[in-house]
N, C-alpha and C positions, 0 to 999 in steps of 0.2 A: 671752380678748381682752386680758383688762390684762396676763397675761405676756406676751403680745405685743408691746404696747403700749411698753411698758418700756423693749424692746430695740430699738426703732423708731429712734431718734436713730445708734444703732452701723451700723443697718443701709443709712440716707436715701440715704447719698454714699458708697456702693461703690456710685459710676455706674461710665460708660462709656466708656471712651477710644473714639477715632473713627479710626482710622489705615486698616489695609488694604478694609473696610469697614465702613459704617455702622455695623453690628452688632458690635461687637468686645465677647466677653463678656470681657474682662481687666479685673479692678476696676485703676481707677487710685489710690485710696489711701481711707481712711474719714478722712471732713473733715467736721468741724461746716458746719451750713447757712448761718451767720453766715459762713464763712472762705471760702467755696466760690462763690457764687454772686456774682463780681463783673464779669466780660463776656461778649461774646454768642457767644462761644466754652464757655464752663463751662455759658453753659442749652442748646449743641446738645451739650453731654456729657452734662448731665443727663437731656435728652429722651430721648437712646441708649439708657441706663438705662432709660426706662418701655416703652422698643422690647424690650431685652432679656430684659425680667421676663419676657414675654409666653414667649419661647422656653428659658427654666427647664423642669427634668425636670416641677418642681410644678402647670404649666401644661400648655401646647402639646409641650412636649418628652417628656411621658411619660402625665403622670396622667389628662389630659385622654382618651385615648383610654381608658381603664378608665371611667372617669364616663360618657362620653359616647354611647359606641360597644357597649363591654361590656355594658351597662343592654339595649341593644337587643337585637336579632335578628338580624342580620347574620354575627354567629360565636357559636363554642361554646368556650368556656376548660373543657376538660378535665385543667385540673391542679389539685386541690385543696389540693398541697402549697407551691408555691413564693409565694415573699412570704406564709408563713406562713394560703396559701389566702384570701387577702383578694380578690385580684381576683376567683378563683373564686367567692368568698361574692357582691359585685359583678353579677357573670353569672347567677347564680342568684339571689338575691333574700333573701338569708339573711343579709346586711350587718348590721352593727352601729353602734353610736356612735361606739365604739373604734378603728373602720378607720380606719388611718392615710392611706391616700388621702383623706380627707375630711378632716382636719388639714392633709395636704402640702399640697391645692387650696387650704383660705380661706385657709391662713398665705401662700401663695403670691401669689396676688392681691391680698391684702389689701397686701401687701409692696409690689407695683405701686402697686395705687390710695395708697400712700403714696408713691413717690419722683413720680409725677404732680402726689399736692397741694401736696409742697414746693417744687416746681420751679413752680406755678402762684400759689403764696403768695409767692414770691422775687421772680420774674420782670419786674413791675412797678419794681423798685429797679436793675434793669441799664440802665443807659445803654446803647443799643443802638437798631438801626435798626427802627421802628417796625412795616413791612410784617413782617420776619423774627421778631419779637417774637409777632407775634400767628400768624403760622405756628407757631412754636412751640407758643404756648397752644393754638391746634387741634389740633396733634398729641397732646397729650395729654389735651385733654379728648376725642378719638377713647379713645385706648387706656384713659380709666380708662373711659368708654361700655362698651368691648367688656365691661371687668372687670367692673361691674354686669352688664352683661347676662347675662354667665355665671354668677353671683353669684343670681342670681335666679330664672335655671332651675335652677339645682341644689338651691337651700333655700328660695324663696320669700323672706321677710321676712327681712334681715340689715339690720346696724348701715347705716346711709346718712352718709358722711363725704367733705366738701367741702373740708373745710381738713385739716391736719397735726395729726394725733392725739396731744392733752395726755396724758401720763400722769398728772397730778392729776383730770383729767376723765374719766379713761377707765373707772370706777366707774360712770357715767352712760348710758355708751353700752346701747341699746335696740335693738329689731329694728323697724327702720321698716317702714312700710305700704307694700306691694308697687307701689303706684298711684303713690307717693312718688320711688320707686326711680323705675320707668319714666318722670316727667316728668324728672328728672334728666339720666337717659340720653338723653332726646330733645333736650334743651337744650344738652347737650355736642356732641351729633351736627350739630343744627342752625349753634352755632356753629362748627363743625369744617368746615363742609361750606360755610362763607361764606368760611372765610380761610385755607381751602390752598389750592397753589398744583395746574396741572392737571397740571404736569412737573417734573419734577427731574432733576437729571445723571443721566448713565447710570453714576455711581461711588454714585448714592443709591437707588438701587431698592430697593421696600419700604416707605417712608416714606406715611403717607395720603396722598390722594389726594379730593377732592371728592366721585370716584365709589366710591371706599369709604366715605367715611362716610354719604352719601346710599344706597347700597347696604344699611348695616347698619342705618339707619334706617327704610327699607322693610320691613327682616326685623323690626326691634322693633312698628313698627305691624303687620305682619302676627300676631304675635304676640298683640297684644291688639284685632285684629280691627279694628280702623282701615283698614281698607278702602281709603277713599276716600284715607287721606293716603298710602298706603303705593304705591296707584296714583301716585298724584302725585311720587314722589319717585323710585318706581324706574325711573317712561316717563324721568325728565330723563338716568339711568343709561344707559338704551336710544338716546334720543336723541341722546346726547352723540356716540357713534360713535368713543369712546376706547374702548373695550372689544369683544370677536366671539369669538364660537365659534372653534379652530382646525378645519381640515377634519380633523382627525384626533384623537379624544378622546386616544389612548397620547400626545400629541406633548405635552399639557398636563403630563404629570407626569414629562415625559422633565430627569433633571437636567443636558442640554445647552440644556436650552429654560427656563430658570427667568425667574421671571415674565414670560412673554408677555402677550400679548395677552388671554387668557381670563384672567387671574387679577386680581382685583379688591384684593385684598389677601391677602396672603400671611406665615406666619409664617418669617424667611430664617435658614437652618442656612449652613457651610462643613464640606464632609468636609476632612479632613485637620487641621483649624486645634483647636487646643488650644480647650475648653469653648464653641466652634461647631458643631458636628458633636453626632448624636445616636446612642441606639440604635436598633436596626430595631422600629417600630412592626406592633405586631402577629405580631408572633412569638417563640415560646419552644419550642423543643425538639421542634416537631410537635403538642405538645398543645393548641393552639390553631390551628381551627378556622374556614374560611369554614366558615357554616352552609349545608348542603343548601338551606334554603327559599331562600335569595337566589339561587343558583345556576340552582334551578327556577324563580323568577319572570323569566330573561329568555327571549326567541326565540332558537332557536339563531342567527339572521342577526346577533342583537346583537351590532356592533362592540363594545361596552364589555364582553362577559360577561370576556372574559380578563385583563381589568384588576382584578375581581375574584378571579380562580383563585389558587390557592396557588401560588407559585413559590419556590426556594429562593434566595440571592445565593450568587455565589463564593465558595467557601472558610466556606462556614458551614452547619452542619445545621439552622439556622431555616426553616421554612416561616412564609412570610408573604404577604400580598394581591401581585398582581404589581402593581397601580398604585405602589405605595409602595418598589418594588425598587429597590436601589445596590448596585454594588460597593461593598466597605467596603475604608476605611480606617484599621489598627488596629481591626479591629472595631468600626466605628461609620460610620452613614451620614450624607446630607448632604444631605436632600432637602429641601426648603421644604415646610408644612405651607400647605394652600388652606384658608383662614378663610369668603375669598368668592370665586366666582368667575363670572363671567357666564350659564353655564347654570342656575346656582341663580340669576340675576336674572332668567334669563327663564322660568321654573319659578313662582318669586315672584308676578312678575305678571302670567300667567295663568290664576293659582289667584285672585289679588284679583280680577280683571276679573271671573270668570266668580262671585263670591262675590259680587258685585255685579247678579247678572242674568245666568243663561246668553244666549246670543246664538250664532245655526247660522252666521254667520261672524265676520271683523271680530279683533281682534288674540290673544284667548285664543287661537283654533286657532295664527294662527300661530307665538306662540311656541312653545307644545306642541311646534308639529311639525318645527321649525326644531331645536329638540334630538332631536324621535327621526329625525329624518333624518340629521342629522349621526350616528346609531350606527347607521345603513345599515335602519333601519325605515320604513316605508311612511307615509306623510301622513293622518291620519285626516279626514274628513269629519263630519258634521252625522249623517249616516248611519250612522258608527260611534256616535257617542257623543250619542245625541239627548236629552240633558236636560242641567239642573245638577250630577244627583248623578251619572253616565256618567262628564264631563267631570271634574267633580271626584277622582272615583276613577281616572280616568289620572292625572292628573299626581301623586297621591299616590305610583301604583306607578311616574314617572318620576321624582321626589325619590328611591326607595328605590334603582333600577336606577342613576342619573347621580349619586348622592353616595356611596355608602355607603366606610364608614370615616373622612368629613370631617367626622365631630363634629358630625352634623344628624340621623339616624337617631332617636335617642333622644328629641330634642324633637319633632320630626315626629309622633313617636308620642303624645308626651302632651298637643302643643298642640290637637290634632284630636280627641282623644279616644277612641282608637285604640289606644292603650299596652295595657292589661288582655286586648281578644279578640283581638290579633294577638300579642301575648308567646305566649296561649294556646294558638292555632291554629298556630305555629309552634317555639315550644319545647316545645309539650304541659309548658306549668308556669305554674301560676297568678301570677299578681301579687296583693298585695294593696294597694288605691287608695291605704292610706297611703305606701305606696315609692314613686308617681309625683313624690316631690322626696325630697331625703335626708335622715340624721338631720343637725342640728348635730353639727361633733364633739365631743365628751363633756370634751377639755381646756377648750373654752371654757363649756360648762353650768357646770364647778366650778369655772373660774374669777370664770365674772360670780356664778353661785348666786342668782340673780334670778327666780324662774318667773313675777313678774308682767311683767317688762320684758324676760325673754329665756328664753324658755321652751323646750323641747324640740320639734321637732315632733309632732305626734300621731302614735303609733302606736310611736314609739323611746320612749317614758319607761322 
């Protein structure tokens, strides 16, 4: 973390210029924070920047889907050679300290939750219109929100940093308490969700949104079983009637339809546009794999199975998930990544309702069933599913059939408690309960070399 730390100042302000859209990953120059942050034009560059980080390979743009997805059960990575068999070790459960995915992700994030705190340590000294000021600060205390939250599923207890990290201090830094972490995240959420705005041009799309932060706030209390507040925040999501299913699941991930109506928040790519544009998620050479069990858990009538099937894109021998298909350009596609999107709100909360008291009618069913109709599946009744744990156990196997590959699979599994006899029953390959979070990576153990203030997790020593 302190050589990290170090190089933090070089790295703050390769923000974001703003031109053909929001997202333009072209650094516009590396400028001390002193030089840089003087009107309300340089804090909507900087904000760019904490938009950008998000869709970095180290994030959303690559690695995320190895951490998040890989871990699961969803596919089988049958290459034990390429990237020096790290993803593969990932898939199997054979991972190390050493995995460079586990370096790429904190240095990744952490790099965000840094151009956030500068920009939110700055931002107060801009002379600037007061409403758009604190839009701003919403926006990013949303995106450093999200950065913890990922931060926390992946390794539990990590350093917790609200302001711009001193390299004279950074000797000091510790692995705060998980409980710590999560009021954080909800405080940023909550602010986030008071002072964005409910629209923005149609030249800004992608930017938060009230019902995403309120959205991911639901996911965070669901998380630690907050029940009651997570009901509360995501009916305002439902209520609100900004957000709906499309009649057609393929139409959400169609790249002539980016961010509709269904997508809550979204991570936004440009095919064609120099360091906007990504590789194909989920594919390498064939040797990776939809796994058979996903394939056999839906009904043949399920509209969504084929969005799951391996398809290849034009002009490329990758097999990969068809939801995620593009033409490429220059070999590299352009699809927007779903962070949140309304079926996982309504998914959300008719797993709290019903965690709350099953109940034979009244809004759990109908969310349930408002998504398996939408994938052409029949409405279940009181009848099919007569208890807590019936009910409960649909909507788990409708998180697994309506998300998979969107970087929920793998938490799903270990926030339920579920991870260990479903890895089992499905990869036929044990887990052991120390890998349900990962090691630290091993550059940052020898650089803090602290075991009482930053210690290993158990089971990687």
């Amino acid at each position: 973390m302190k050589k990290y730390i170090f190089c933090l100042p070089l790295l703050v302000l390769t923000f974001i210029s703003c031109k053909k859209e929001f997202l333009d990953l072209n650094p516009v120059s590396v400028i001390a924070p002193g030089q840089f942050f003087k009107t309300a034009g340089d804090a909507v560059t900087a904000v760019n920047g904490c938009y950008a980080s998000l869709a970095l390979g180290s994030q959303y743009g690559s690695t995320f889907q190895t951490l998040m997805e890989a871990r699961a059960d969803n596919f089988t990575d049958q290459d034990p050679s390429s990237n020096s068999g790290q993803n593969y070790q990932i898939n199997r459960y054979s991972d190390n300290p050493g995995n460079t995915n586990f370096y790429n992700a904190w240095v990744g994030i952490y790099n965000g939750i840094f151009r956030c705190n500068t920009l939110l340590a700055a931002i107060d000294g801009i002379n600037m219109d007061d409403a758009l000021k604190n839009r701003i600060k919403g926006e990013a205390r949303f995106i450093r929100a999200l950065d913890y939250f990922n931060l926390v599923r992946l390794w539990g207890a990590v350093p917790l940093l609200t302001i711009p990290a001193d390299p004279v201090n950074a000797v000091n830094l510790k692995r705060d308490d998980v409980a710590g972490i999560y009021k954080q995240i909800e405080e940023d959420l909550v602010f986030a969700s008071a002072n964005l705005p409910d629209k923005y041009a149609s030249t800004e799309l992608g930017r938060a949104t009230p019902g995403a932060a309120k959205g991911l706030l639901g996911k965070v209390y669901l998380y630690q079983k907050k029940y009651s507040a997570a009901q509360t925040v995501l009916q305002q999501v439902v209520d609100s009637k900004v957000f709906t299913l499309l009649p057609n699941a393929a139409d959400v991930f169609s790249t002539t339809n980016k961010y509709n109506t269904e997508i809550v928040f979204a991570i936004r790519y440009a095919k064609g546009v120099a360091n906007q544009d990504h590789g194909f998620w989920y594919a390498n050479s064939q040797t990776i794999t939809v796994d058979t069990t996903l394939m056999k858990a839906y009904d043949a009538n399920d509209l969504r199975r084929p969005l799951a099937e391996s398809a290849k894109p034009v002009g490329n021998a990758n097999m990969m998930p068809r939801k995620f298909l593009d033409d490429p350009i220059n070999g590299n596609a352009g699809n927007d990544f779903p962070v949140l999107r309304f079926a996982d709100i309504l998914l959300m909360q008719a797993e709290v309702l019903n965690e709350q008291g099953y109940s034979a009618g009244g809004n759990a069913f109908t969310y349930l069933n408002q998504v398996r109709t939408r994938a052409g599946l029949p409405a279940l009744q009181a009848a099919d599913l007569p208890d807590q744990a019936s009910f409960r156990n649909e909507v788990y196997k409708q998180r697994r059939l309506e998300l998979p590959f969107e970087c929920d699979r793998w938490f799903d599994l270990v926030r339920t408690n579920r991870a260990i006899s479903e890895i089992l029953a499905n990869k036929k390959v044990t887990l052991p309960a120390f890998r349900l979070i990962y090691p630290i990576p091993q550059q940052e153990i020898d650089i803090m070399n602290n075991r009482t203030t930053f210690p290993q997790n158990p089971g990687y020593e």
